[in-house]
C-alpha positions in Angstrom: -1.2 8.7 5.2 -2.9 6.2 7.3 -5.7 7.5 9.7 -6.1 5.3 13.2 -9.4 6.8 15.1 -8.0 6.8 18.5 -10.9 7.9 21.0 -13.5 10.9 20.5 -12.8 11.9 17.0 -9.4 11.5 18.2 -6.9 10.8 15.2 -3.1 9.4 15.1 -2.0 9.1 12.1 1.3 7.7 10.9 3.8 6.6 8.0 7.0 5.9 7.0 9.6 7.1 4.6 13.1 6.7 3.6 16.0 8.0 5.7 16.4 9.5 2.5 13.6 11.2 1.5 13.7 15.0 0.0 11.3 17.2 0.9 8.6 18.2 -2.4 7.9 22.0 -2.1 4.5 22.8 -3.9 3.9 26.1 -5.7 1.2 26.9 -3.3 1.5 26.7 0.4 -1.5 26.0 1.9 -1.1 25.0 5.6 0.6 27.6 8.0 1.0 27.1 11.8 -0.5 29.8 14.1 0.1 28.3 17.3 2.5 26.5 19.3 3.8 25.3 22.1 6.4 27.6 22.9 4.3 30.9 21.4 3.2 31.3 25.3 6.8 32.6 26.1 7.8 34.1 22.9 9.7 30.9 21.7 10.5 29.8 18.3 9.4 26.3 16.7 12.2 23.8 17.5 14.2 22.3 15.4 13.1 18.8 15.6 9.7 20.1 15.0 10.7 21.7 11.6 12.8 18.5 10.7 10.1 16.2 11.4 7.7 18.6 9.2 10.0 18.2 6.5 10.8 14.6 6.6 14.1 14.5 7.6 15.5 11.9 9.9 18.9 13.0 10.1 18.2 16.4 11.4 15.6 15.1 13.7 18.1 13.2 15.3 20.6 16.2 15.3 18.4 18.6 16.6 17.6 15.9 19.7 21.2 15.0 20.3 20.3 11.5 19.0 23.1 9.4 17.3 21.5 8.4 13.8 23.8 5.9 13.3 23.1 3.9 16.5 19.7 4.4 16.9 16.3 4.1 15.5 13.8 7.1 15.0 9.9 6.6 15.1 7.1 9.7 15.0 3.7 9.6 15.8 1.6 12.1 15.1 -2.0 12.6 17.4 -4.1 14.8 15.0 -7.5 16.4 16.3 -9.5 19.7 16.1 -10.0 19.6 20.4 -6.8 20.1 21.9 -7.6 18.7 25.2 -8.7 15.5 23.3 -5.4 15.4 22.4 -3.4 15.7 25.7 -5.3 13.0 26.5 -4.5 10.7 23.6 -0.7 12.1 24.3 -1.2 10.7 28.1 -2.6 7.3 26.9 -0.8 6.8 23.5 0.6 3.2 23.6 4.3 4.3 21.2 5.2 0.5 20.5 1.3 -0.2 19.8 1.0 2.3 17.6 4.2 1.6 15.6 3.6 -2.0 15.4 0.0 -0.9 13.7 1.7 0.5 11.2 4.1 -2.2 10.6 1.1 -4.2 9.5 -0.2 -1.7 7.2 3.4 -1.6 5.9 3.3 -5.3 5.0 0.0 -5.0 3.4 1.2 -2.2 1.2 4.8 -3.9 0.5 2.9 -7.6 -0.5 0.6 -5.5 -3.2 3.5 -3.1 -5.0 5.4 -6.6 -5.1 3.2 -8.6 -6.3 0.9 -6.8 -8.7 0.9 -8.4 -12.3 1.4 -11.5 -11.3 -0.6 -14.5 -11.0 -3.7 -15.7 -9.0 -1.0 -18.4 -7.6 1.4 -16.5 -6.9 -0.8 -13.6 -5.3 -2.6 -16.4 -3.0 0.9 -17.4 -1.5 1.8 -13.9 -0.9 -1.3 -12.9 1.3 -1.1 -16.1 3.0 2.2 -15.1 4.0 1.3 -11.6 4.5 -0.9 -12.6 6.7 1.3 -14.5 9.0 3.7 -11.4 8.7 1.0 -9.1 9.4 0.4 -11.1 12.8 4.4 -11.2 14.0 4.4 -7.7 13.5 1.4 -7.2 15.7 3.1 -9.2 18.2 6.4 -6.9 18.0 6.4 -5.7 21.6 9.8 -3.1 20.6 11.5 -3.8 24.3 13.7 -0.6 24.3 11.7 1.7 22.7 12.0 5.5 24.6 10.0 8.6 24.2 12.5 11.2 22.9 10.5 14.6 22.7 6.8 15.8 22.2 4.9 19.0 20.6 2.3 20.3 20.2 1.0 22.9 17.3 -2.0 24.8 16.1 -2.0 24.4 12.0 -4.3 26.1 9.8 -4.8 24.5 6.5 -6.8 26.9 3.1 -9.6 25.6 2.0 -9.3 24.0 -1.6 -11.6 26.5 -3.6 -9.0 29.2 -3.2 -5.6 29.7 -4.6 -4.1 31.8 -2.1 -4.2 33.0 1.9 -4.9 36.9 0.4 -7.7 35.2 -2.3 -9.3 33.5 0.9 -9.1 36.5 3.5 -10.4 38.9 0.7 -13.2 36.3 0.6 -14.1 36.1 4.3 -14.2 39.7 4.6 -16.4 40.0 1.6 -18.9 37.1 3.2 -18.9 39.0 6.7 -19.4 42.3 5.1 -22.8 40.5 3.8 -23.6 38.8 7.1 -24.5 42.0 8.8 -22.9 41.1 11.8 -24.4 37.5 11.6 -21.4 35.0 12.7 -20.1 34.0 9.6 -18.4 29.9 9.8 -14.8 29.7 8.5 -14.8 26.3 7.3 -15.4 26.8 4.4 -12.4 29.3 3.9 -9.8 27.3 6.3 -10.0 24.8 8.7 -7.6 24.5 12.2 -6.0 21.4 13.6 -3.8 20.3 16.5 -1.1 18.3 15.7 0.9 16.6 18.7 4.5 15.4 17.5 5.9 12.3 19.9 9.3 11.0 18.4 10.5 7.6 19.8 14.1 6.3 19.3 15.9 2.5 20.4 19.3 1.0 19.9 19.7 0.4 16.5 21.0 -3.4 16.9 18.1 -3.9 19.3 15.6 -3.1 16.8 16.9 -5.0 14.3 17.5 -8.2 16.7 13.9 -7.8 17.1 12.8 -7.4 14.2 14.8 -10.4 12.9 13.3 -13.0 15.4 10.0 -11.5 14.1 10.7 -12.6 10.7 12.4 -15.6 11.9 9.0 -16.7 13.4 7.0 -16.7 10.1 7.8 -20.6 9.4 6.6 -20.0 5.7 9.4 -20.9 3.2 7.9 -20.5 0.1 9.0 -18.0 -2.8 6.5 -15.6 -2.3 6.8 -15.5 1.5 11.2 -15.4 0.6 10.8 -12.0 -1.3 8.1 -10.7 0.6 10.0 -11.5 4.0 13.5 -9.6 1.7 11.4 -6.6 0.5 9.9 -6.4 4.7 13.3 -6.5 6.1 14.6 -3.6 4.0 11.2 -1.6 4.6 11.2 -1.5 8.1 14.9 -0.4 8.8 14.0 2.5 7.5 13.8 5.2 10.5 10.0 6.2 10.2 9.2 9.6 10.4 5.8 11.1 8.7 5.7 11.3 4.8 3.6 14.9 4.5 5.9 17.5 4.5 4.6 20.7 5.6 6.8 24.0 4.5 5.3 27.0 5.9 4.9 30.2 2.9 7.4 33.1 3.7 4.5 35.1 3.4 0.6 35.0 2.8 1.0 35.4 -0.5 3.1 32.7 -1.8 
């Protein structure tokens, strides 16, 4: 997933995905979440937060009382060790900046899966269009565009040397047993990250009026710039929501 250093380590990181997209489950867990928001008052994790986890759009937009059909879902996600860094990057976060960033990483990623293979001709023409699509998209200003819901959690993540949460606890015990009451550093048995969730939604029909006189504006007309502007258009009326999906184990174990 794309990494944009925000300010003071500060990272915001974000991605897209089909509306479609199915969750992948791996055999081995290795990220839980021991803090959150609502832990304070003996709340549970909403369920936006647990659909945006997973990747789905549609039950983002349930749990928020959002109409899927008429509107348009963005997430950010503000990721950083120091969670008063992050408030901070929450306070200042530009959504519509941020979104139109990763529009142009999205046209630099579309112009190379469509064009790989072909020829040094061919290739030319489609970054020199890419290029003037990379620029409208900077230039998308998303008029419309309203912050739907934010949240914050405290995820811990194994470290990659062990194969399991009890393999990895058995480990740190055994390493403080050793220190002799010496502080012993947990990095290298897990590390801990906030993650701040912000989701943005906008009319549907004013998103893609939008994004059609962005398109529009790229005066380009040949081939190349034709199926790159085709394969663009049907990219980016995807909703976007992050493409990691993060399933917590049922138990340390699994």
């Amino acid at each position: 997933m794309k990494k944009i250093i925000a300010a003071a380590m500060l990272v915001a990181s974000f991605a897209l995905v089909s509306a479609s997209a199915k969750t992948k489950v791996t055999e081995e867990v290795r990220v839980k979440i021991i803090d959150h928001q609502n832990s304070a008052t003996g709340g549970g994790l909403p369920d936006w937060v647990k659909a945006t986890r997973e990747g789905s759009t549609r039950k983002v937009a349930k749990a928020l009382d959002i109409d899927y059909k008429e509107n348009h879902l963005f997430v950010i996600i503000g990721e950083d060790p120091n969670k008063e860094f992050l408030k901070t990057w929450t306070r200042q976060v530009n959504g519509a900046s941020q979104i139109s960033q990763e529009f142009e990483r999205v046209v630099a990623e579309v112009t190379q899966a469509e064009f790989e293979g072909k020829s040094d001709t061919e290739k030319a023409s489609a970054n020199k269009a890419a290029k003037i699509y990379s620029a409208s998209m900077h230039n998308l200003v998303l008029n419309g565009l309203e912050k739907a819901a934010e949240y914050w959690v405290l995820q811990r993540t194994l470290a990659p040397e062990y194969s399991s949460w009890s393999k990895m606890e058995k480990a740190l015990k055994t390493a403080k047993k050793k220190a002799k009451g010496a502080e012993v550093s947990t990095k290298d048995f897990y590390t801990d990250q906030y993650i701040y969730y912000i989701v943005y939604n906008m009319d549907n029909t004013t998103y893609q009026r939008q994004l059609e006189a962005a398109m529009s504006d790229v005066g380009d007309n040949s081939t190349e710039s034709t199926l790159l502007k085709q394969s663009l258009t049907t990219k980016l009326q995807d909703n976007l929501i992050p493409n990691r999906a993060i399933v917590e184990p049922a138990s340390d174990d699994e």
